[in-house]
Structure formats: structure tokens, C-alpha cells
N, C-alpha and C positions, 0 to 999 in steps of 0.2 A: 504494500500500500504506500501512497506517496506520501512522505514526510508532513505535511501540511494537513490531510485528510486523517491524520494521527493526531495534530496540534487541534484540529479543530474539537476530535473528540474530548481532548481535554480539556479545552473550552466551555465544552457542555457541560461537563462532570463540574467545572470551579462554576458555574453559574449554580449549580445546584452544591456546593459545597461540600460533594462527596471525594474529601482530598486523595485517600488511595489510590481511586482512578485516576484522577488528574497523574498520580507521580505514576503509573503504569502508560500512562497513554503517550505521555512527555518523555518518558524513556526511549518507548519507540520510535516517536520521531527522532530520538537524538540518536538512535543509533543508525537511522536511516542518512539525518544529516547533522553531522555534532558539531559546525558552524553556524548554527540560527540560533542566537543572542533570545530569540522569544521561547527556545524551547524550553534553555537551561532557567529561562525566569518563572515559565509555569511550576515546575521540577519545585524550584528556591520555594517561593508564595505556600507551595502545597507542602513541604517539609516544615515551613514555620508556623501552619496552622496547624500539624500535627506534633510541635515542639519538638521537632529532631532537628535540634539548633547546628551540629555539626555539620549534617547532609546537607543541611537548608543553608550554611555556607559559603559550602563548596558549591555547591550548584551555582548561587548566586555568584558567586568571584568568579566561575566560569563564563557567567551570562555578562558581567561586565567586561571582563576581559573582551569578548567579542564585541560588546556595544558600550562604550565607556558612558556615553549621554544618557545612558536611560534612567532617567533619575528614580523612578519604582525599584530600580533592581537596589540600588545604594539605599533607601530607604528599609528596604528589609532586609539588607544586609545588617543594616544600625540597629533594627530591633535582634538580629542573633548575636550580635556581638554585648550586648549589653546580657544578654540572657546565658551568655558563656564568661560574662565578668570580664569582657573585654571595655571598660568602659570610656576610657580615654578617646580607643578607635571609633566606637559608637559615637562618640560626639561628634570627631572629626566626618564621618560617613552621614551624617544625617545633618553636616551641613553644604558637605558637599552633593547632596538632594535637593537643598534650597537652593541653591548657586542654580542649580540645572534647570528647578523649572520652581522660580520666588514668587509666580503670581499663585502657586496651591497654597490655599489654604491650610489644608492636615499635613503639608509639607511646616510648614509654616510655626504650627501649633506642635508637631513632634519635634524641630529645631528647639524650641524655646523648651519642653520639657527634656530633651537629650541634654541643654547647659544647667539645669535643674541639678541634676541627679548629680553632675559632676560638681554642681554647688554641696549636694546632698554628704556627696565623700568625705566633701572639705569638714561638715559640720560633724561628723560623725567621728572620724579622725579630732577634733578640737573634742571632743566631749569626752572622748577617751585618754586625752592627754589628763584630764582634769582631776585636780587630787580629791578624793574622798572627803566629805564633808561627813558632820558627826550627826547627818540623819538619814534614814534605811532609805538607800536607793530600790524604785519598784516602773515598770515596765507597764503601761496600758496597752494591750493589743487588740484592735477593733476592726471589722472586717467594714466598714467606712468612714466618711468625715464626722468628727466631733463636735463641729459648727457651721452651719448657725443652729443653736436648737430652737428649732420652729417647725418638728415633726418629731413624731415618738422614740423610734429608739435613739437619736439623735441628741434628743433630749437629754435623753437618760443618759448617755454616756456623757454628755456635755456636763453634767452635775456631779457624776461619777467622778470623772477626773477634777474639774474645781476641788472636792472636797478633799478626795485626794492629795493635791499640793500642799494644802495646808499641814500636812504630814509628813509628804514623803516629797525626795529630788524625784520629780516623773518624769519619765522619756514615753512621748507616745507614739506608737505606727500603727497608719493606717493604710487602707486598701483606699483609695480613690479612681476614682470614674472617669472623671474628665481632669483638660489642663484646668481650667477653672477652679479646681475644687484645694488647688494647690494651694490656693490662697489660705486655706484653712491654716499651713504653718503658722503664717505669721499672726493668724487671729488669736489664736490659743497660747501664743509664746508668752503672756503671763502667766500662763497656768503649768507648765511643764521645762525643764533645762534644753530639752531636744525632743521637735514634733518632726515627723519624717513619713510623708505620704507616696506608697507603690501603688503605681496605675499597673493594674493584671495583663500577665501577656498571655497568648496563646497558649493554651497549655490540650495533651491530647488527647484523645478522646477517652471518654469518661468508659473506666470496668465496669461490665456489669455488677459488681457487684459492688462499687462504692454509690453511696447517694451524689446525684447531680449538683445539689447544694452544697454540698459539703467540695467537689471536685471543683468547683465554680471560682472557688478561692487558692486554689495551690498554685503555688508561684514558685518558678524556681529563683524569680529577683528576691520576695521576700524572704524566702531560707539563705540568700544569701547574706542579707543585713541583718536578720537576727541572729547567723553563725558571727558576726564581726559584733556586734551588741552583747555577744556574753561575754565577753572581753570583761566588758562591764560591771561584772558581780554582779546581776540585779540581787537584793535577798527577796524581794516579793514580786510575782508579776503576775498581772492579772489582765483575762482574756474572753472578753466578752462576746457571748454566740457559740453556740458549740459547733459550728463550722470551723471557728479556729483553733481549733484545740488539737486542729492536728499540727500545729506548733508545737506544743507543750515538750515535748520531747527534746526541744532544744535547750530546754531551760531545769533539766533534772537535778540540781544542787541549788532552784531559788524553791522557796513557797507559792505554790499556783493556788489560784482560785479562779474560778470560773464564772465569771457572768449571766447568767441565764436570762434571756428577757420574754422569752415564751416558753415551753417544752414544744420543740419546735416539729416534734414527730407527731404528737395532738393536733398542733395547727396544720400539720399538711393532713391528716385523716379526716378532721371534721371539712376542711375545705372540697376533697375529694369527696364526703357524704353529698354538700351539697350542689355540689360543680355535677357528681357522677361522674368523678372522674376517676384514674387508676390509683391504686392504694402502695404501690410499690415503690413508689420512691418514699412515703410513709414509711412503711415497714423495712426499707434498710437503713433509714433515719434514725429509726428508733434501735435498731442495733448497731449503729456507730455509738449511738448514746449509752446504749448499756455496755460499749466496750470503753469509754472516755471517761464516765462522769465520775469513775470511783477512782480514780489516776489524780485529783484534783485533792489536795489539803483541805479548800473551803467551797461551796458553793453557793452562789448568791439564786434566790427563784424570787418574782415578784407577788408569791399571794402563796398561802396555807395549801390552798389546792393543788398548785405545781410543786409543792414540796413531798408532799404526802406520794404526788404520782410517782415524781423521782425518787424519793427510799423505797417505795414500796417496790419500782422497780430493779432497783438493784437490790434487793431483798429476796427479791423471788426470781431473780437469777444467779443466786448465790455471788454476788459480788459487793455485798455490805459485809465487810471483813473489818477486822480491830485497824486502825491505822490509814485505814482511806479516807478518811475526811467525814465533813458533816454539811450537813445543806440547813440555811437557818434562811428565813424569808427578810427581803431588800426590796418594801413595797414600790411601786412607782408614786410620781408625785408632783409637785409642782409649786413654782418660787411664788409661796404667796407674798412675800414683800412687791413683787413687781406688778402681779398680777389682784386687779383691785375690784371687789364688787361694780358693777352697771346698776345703773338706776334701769326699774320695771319699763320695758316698752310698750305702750298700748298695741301696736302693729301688731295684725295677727300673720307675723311672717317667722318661720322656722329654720333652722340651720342644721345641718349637718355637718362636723368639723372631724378630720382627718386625710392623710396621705391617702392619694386620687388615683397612686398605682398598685394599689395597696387591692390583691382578691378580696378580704373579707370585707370591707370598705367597698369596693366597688358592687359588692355582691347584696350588701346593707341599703345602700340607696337607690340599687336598682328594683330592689325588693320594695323598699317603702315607695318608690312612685308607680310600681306597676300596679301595687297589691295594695295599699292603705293609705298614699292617696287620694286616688277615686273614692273614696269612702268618707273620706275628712271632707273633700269637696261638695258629696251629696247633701250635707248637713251644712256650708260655708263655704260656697266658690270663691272667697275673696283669698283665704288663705294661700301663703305663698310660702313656695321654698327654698330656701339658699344651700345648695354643694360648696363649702370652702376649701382649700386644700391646697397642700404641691401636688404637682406632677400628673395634672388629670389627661388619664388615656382617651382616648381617640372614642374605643366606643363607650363610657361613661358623657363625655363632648356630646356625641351626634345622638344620643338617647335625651338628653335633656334642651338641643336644640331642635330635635323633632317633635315635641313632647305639646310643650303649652310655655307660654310665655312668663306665667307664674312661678317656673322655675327655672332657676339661672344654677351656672356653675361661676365661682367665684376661686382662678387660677392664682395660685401662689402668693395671696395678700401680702405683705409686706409688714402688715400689723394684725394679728387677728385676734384682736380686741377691739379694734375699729371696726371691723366688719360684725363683730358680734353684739356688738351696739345697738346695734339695729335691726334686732332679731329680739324676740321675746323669750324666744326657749328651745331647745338643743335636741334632738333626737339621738338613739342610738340606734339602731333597729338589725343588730347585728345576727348573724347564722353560723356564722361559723368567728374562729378564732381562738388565742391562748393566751396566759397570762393576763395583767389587766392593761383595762383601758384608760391610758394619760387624756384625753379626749373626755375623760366623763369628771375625771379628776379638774380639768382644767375649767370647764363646764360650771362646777362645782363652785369653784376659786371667783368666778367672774358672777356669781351669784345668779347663774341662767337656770329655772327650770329644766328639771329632766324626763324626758320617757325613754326607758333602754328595753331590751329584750334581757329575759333573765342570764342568757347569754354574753349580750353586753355588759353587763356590771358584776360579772362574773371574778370572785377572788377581792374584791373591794368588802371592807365593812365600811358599810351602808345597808341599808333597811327600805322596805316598800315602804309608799306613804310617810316615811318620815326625813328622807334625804331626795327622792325621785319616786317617780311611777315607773312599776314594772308589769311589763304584758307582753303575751307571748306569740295570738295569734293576729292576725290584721282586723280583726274586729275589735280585738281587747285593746288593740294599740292606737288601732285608729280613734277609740272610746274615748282614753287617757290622754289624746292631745287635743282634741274636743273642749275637755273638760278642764285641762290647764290652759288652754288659750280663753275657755271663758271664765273663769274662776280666778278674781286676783288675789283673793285672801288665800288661797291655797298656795299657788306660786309665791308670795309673798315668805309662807310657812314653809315653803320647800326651801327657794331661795336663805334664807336665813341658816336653816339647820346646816345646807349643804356647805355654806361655805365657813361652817362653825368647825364643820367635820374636816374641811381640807386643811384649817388651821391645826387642828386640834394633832391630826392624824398624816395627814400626806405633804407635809413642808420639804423639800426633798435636802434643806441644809440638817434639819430632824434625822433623817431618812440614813441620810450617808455616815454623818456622826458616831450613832449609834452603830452604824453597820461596819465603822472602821474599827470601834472599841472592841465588835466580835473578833476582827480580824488579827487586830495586835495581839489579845489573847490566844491567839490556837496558835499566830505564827510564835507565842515567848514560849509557849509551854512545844513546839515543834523543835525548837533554837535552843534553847535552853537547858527545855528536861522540868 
């Protein structure tokens, strides 16, 4: 077959991203003709989407060698060399991609993160020089950004580490998404000695039999900065999401503790009940979990209910042993200093507040508009509803602008206290999910009435009727906003207790304090004896 009717099949194959075939089809033309610069570049592309950084290359130095201008080829050259700790050349290669073709954009954007990383060395190298201070150095590892917290687990790390510093020298790394997100160093550089954020490369394709979430996160750049960070001595490091815990291993002579912010094998099961969807990335979730969670000195869960599921099931997998740690609950919560009662809105308009790419979220408000309310309408067509949120996907978008005019989606506020201003009262109407909800707590703090599903307020103490309404089917829910959008001496009564309770209960400077006092004791009586 001719060389090119080879190249082409591989063409098909990289359009559907089936990389094997790409690097079989690419073979063959190269051995038909192993001077065309396009073959060896398919070969390169398809080797770094399967992280065989060595093959991917050679190939690639091949494909330039023939065609020096192809600034694609040098760009993923700079992503292998960086991911073989060649980092110096990776800078220099992915700026020689810009030189070739400066009006790309993601040429543009991987330059200015390729001078990043080799800032990143510099910083890491300075923190390591630095002499010991007479307080316990401890490591946050998070599988994203720390700031801004203006979405839930975001949040929650974000308060995690504040409290934190007031303690301990922190070093924190995280997983980052975009260039953008890089900014986050220098937001949090009061709170920590060294922030240090890895954008994920390629990595190959996921074992059957590891969970996809969990495989989502392995980075060979990160095990390489946290092989150079134990350098460090951390004595405590703590590692939020049991996705990252497959670090832990690197850190065998500090104290771990594990962050937990949902039991995150529950959340994909009940999500799968109601999606109907498949149960098996579930079910090897929760056996990563029951091979990790007893590796862990301490364990943080946010409610009674995720505690009990986590002993019990390492209990009844025989993996609750003398010396594996303890799991004590680290409610979520929220700064009520900053966050300050609203005065009663007469508007009968409702809000929904949370992350907009978020399934149980998206699954919640798809539900309350399809299913309750048409139902709240029958009885008050005036009522209106507001989606607030980051990140609202496309079909949560086109569902509530096909819908009625009554309901808007409200993308990424800026303040969301300003937007909840002008709402009278907050739904939950959740189906699925785990741990608890910052969204009901916040709700709470801002003295907004509540109706949740018994779901929704799940793991929180709070009470029906004396903190919020709780109801479970579309008739019971649709009843309960009804009845608080017309009833102001009730909302008035909710409003008050609720935000008596966030003070009293869910402060998150409360919250960590207390949670750092457990930790210093298990780490003096681990260190000590």
C-alpha cells in the first residue's frame, strides 16, 4: 500500500483518538517511506498520548530532523522532555515552537508555562536550601487550586491550609488545569513558604482495573517534585481526596492524614443509581479505598455518617488493625465573620447555589425544574428561579434557556452574596451525593431560608422545621417552598435559628482548630511514644 494511504489511516485513528492504531498505521508508512517528517510526527503525538515519553522522543527528533519548521513537532517534543526531567531543554524547545509559528495561541500559553516550571526549580531548590525553623514543617497535597474559594471543595481546602499556617511552615502542590490557574501561587503565598502548581500531562491509558478517577491524577511531573520535596523532612503531610493518596508512599517516614471530602465511592454509586449508569468505576473506587484508607495515621471525613461508612468498612474487611490510624469527623463550614445575615426579601424568587459542572448539582436543578416547578407554578406563576454557580455546562445552559424566562442561570458571580440578595430562599433538591453540603451551610450563614431533600442536608446537625424544611418527593417539596415563600414569620424563624447554628457549629476557623488539636495529638503520641 502507498505510504500516504497508510498516513491517512492514521489520521482516522488520531481523529478518533484511538492512539495504538495511529502508532501501527504510522509505522507502516514509515517503513514504506522513513523520509516524510508527517509520519514520524503522527508516531511522536501518538506515543505522548500514551506517555511512552522515550519513543515519543525519538520519533519526534526524527520528524524534526526531516522538517526543522514544524513547530507541532518541537512543541511535543517540550512536553517529553519535561516529563523525562529534561527541563532546561523543554524550555528551550517550546520556545523554539513560538519563534516558528508566535501568532498560536496554546503555543503561546505552553511558552509562558514551560518559563514557569523552570521558575518553579529555582523556588524549590531556595526552599530547600533553607535552615529549619523550630516549627513542624507539613506538606498540603491537593488534587486542584486552593483559591479562590468561591466553590466547595475549594473552599474547604482554602480554610484547611489558612489554619494550617498558623501552625505549621506549609509547602502546598497542587494539580492545576489551566495556565491561568497558576496564579493561585502567588494568591496563597501568605499562607504557605512554597505553593507549587503541576498542570497533568498525558498519562496512558487507564488498567482495567485501576479506577479512572483515581488514574486521572498520576503524573509522572508530580512524583517527580514530590521525590525532590522529601529532601525536605516534611514531619506531617496531609493529602486531600483519596485520589491522591496514591502519593503517600512517597512520604513513608512523615505522618499522613488524609483529607476526605466525600466517601467518594458512595458519590459515584448513588450518582450511577440515579444517572443508570454503570456501577464499576464505583466498585473499584471503593476498593482502592479499602486498600489506602488504613495506610493513613489520621483521617479527616466531613459528617458522623462518612465516618461510621469508612470504619465500618475497613472493619469488615479486616483492615482496622492496632496502629492504622483513626478517622475523627472535620465538619465543612463556613467564615461566618465575612459572611453576614441579608435582610428578608419580599420577591418571590429562589436560588439554587452551587458548582454548575458538578452531576449531583446539575442532576438537582434539573430535577427541581422539570419535576416541582411546574407544581410551585400551578399555585404562583410569578415565582422565579435563579441557577448561581461556576462552570455551568452547556446542557444545564440550553435547559434553562429553552425552558421559561422565569428562570435564568447566573455564571460564575463574582460575589455570591450579591446575587443572593435578591432571592428570598435557597433550595436544595439534591439525588444523589456525599458528605455534606457547604451550599446549605452557606445558605445558612446568609440567613436565607431553606428547603433541601433529606439527601441534601445529609451529615449536617440541623433539624426539620427548626433550621430548614425537609421533603423528599416533588409534591412534598414543591408544598415547602409554597409555604416558605408565603409565610414570613416562619422564614423569619428558620432564618434566625439557621444562622444561630452556623455560628454556633460550622465556623470553619472553629472547625480546623479543633481539628489541628486532634492532629498534634496522635502525631506527639506517633513521634514521641
Amino acid at each position: 500500500m502507498d505510504a500516504w494511504n497508510y498516513n491517512a489511516q492514521a489520521t482516522e485513528h488520531r481523529s478518533a483518538e484511538r492512539w495504538e492504531q495511529v502508532i501501527i498505521y504510522a509505522q507502516r508508512a514509515i517503513e514504506v517511506d522513513p523520509m516524510v517528517s508527517w509520519f514520524h510526527f503522527h508516531q511522536g503525538e501518538a506515543y505522548v498520548k500514551l506517555a511512552q515519553w522515550e519513543l515519543g522522543a525519538a520519533a519526534l527528533e526524527r520528524a524534526i530532523d526531516l522538517e526543522p519548521s514544524f513547530a507541532w513537532a518541537h512543541y511535543f517534543l517540550a512536553v517529553t522532555q519535561f516529563a523525562l526531567g529534561q527541563d532546561v531543554e523543554a524550555v528551550e524547545r517550546s520556545q523554539i515552537a513560538l519563534e516558528l509559528a508566535p501568532s498560536e495561541q496554546y503555543l503561546q500559553s505552553y511558552a509562558a508555562y514551560a518559563s514557569h516550571l523552570a521558575v518553579q526549580d529555582q523556588f524549590i531548590n531556595q526552599f530547600l536550601a533553607k535552615p529549619r525553623t523550630n516549627r513542624l514543617r507539613l506538606l498540603q497535597l491537593t488534587p486542584y487550586q486552593t483559591y479562590p474559594p468561591k466553590q466547595g471543595g475549594i473552599t474547604r481546602m482554602f480554610h484547611e491550609m489558612r489554619s494550617l499556617s498558623k501552625h505549621f511552615e506549609v509547602v502546598v502542590v497542587s494539580f492545576l488545569f489551566t495556565e491561568s490557574d497558576l496564579a493561585m501561587e502567588k494568591a496563597i503565598a501568605p499562607y504557605c513558604e512554597l505553593s507549587l502548581g503541576v498542570m497533568p500531562e498525558s498519562v496512558e491509558i487507564c488498567p482495567e482495573n485501576v479506577p479512572a478517577t483515581v488514574h486521572q491524577y498520576k503524573s509522572r511531573r508530580m512524583s517527580q517534585i514530590l521525590q525532590r520535596l522529601v529532601l525536605a523532612d516534611f514531619d506531617i503531610v496531609v493529602i486531600d481526596f483519596i485520589y491522591m493518596a496514591q502519593y503517600r508512599s512517597i512520604f513513608e517516614k512523615s505522618f499522613t492524614v488524609l483529607a476526605e471530602h466525600n466517601i467518594e465511592s458512595e458519590l459515584l454509586r448513588r450518582c450511577a443509581e440515579v444517572n443508570q449508569g454503570s456501577m464499576q468505576e464505583a466498585l473499584l473506587l471503593a476498593k482502592y479505598e479499602k486498600k489506602h484508607w488504613n495506610q493513613f495515621d489520621l483521617r479527616f471525613v466531613v459528617s458522623a455518617q462518612d465516618q461510621r461508612i469508612l470504619d465500618r468498612t475497613l472493619r469488615d474487611s479486616g483492615n482496622e488493625q492496632s496502629g492504622n490510624g483513626r478517622t475523627i469527623v472535620v465538619s465543612n463550614g463556613i467564615d461566618t465573620r465575612s459572611v453576614q445575615p441579608l435582610p428578608d426579601h419580599s420577591i418571590n424568587r429562589i436560588i439554587f447555589i452551587g458548582t454548575l459542572n458538578y452531576f449531583p448539582n446539575i442532576d438537582g436543578v434539573t430535577y427541581f425544574i422539570q419535576q416541582i416547578l411546574p407544581l410551585i407554578w400551578q399555585v404562583d406563576p410569578l415565582v422565579e428561579f435563579w441557577v448561581a454557580g461556576a462552570n455551568p455546562v452547556a446542557e444545564l445552559v440550553n435547559l434553562v434557556d429553552s425552558h421559561d424566562r422565569r428562570v435564568r442561570v447566573i455564571a460564575n458571580p463574582e460575589d455570591m452574596t450579591d446575587v443572593a440578595r435578591q432571592c428570598c430562599m435557597s433550595i436544595v433538591p439534591l439525588r444523589a451525593g456525599s458528605g455534606t453540603r457547604i451550599k446549605i451551610i452557606h445558605a445558612m450563614a446568609m440567613g436565607l431560608p431553606i428547603v433541601s431533600t433529606s439527601l441534601g442536608c445529609e451529615g449536617l446537625e440541623i433539624s426539620h422545621n427548626e433550621h430548614l424544611l425537609i421533603a423528599d418527593t416533588p409534591e412534598e417539596f414543591a408544598q415547602a417552598t409554597l409555604l416558605l415563600l408565603q409565610d414570613k414569620v416562619l422564614r423569619d424563624r428558620l432564618r434566625q435559628s439557621a444562622r444561630e447554628r452556623s455560628e454556633e457549629r460550622y465556623d470553619w476557623d472553629c472547625i480546623f482548630e479543633e481539628a489541628i488539636g486532634e492532629l498534634m495529638n496522635d502525631f506527639e503520641k506517633k513521634t514521641i511514644g
